[in-house]
N, C-alpha and C positions, 0 to 999 in steps of 0.2 A: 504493500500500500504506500508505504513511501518512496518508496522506488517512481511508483506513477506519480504520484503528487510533484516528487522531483521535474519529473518528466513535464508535466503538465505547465509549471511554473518558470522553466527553460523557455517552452513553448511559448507562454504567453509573452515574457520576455522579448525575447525573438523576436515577436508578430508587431511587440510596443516599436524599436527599434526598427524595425522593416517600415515605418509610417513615418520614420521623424529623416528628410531629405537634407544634405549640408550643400549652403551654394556658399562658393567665395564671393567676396563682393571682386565685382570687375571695375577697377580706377579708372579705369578707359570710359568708361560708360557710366558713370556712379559721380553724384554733387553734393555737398551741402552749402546751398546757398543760403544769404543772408542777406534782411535789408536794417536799417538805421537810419533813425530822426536825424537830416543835419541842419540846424536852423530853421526849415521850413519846408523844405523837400524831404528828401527820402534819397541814401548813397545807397548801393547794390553792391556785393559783390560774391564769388565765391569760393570753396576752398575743393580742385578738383582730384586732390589726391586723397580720396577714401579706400583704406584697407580692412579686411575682419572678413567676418564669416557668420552666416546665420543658420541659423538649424529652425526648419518649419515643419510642422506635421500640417498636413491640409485638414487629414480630421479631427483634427485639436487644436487648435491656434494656441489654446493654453501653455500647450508643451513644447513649442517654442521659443527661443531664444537667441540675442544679439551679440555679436564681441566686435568694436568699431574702432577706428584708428583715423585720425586725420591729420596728416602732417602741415602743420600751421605756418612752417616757409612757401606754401602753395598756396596762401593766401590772394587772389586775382580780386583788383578792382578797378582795373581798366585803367589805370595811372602807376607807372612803374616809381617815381616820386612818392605817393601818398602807399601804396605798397611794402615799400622798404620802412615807412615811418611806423605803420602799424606794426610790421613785422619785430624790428628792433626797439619801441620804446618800452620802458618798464610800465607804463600806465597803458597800453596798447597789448598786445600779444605775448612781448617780451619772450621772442622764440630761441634766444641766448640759453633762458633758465629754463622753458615751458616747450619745449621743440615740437611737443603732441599734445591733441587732445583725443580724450579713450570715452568709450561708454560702453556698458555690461550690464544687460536686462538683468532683472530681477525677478519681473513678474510680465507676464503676457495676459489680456484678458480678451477675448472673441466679442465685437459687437454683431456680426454677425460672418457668414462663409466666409466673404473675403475680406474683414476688417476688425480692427481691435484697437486697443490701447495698450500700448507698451509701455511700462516703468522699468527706470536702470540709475544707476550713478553717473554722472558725467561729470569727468575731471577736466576741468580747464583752468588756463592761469595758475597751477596749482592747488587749485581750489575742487572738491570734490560733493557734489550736490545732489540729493536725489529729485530727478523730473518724470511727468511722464506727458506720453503725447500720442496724438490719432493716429493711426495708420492704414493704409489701402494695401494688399495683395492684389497688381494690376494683371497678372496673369504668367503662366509656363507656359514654353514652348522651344522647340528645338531652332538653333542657328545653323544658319548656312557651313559651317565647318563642322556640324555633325554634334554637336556639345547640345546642352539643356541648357536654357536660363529661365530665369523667374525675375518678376519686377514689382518694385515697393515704393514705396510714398510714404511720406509724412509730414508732418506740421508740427509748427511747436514756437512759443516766445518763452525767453529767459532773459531773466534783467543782470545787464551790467556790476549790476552793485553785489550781486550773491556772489561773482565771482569775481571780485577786487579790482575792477577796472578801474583807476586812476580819474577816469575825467566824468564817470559817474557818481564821483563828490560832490560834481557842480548841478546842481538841481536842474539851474536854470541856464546849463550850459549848452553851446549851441549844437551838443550829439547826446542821442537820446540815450533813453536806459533800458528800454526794450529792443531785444534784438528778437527779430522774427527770422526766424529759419525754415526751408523747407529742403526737403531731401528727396533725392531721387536716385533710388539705389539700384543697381542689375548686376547680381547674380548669376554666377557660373557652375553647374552640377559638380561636383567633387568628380576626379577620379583617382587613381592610387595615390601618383606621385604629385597632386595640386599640392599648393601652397599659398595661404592665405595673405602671408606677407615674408 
């Protein structure tokens, strides 16, 4: 009897495992961009080097999970001047001391087949906080080279001050404290020898 109970509980194992897919994020194809109050407009920009790996079960979104890297010298805002400013000041990016920013779900919840709310940590600045935000599963499908992809969305605002940004001291200074981000992640099916980063 416990020989099959063993047996049984491999099995279901197994079958759990068999549902939950791992795509690397593809940098090539994968953003998180961002926009920011500046005086009276609104500056854009984005960062296009995103690395990690996500693990999704289709029939559980719960049991899903994120691991994210974003190398913060690849910060683009269309002015190679106001780029290097953000990149290297201490009250900016400060990518000297902070060269990455990471995030690692914690919890997944399904709002419905293809959507949910993600919660994770995100370290930025040195600074480590927990958020969480909307997400879209926009669809699988096989690439022209033969591979599987999947593709993801999200949204989300965090303020400058949770994570020690220097120029959100000034209330009424002329860059805002909400930063609005959206992501647009694509995913490569794993095979033996991938590598996330």
């Amino acid at each position: 009897m416990k020989k099959i109970a063993s047996l049984v509980l491999m099995l279901w194992a197994g079958a759990a495992l068999a549902d939950a897919e791992i795509y690397g994020i593809d940098n090539s194809h994968s953003f998180a961009n961002f926009t920011i109050r500046h005086v009276v407009s609104r500056t854009a920009g984005t960062f296009p080097d995103v690395k990690g790996k996500i693990v999704i079960d289709r029939n559980d979104l719960s049991k899903s999970s994120v691991e994210a890297r974003i190398n913060v010298l690849s910060v683009n805002t269309s002015n190679a001047k106001r780029d290097e400013h953000i990149r290297e000041k201490p009250e900016y990016l400060d990518a000297p001391h902070f060269s990455d920013m990471r995030f690692e779900s914690t919890k997944v919840e399904a709002s419905g087949k293809d959507a949910g709310v993600i919660t994770g940590n995100l370290t930025l600045h040195g600074v480590t906080k927990q958020i969480s935000f909307p997400f879209k599963v926009l669809g699988f499908g096989p690439d022209p080279w033969g591979g599987q992809r999947a593709g993801f969305e999200g949204h989300t605002t965090i303020k400058a001050s949770d994570f020690g940004f220097g120029w959100a001291a000034q209330p009424n200074g002329p860059i805002g404290n909400d930063i609005e981000i959206a992501l647009f992640i694509e995913g490569v099916k794993n095979n033996p020898d991938f590598k996330p980063w």
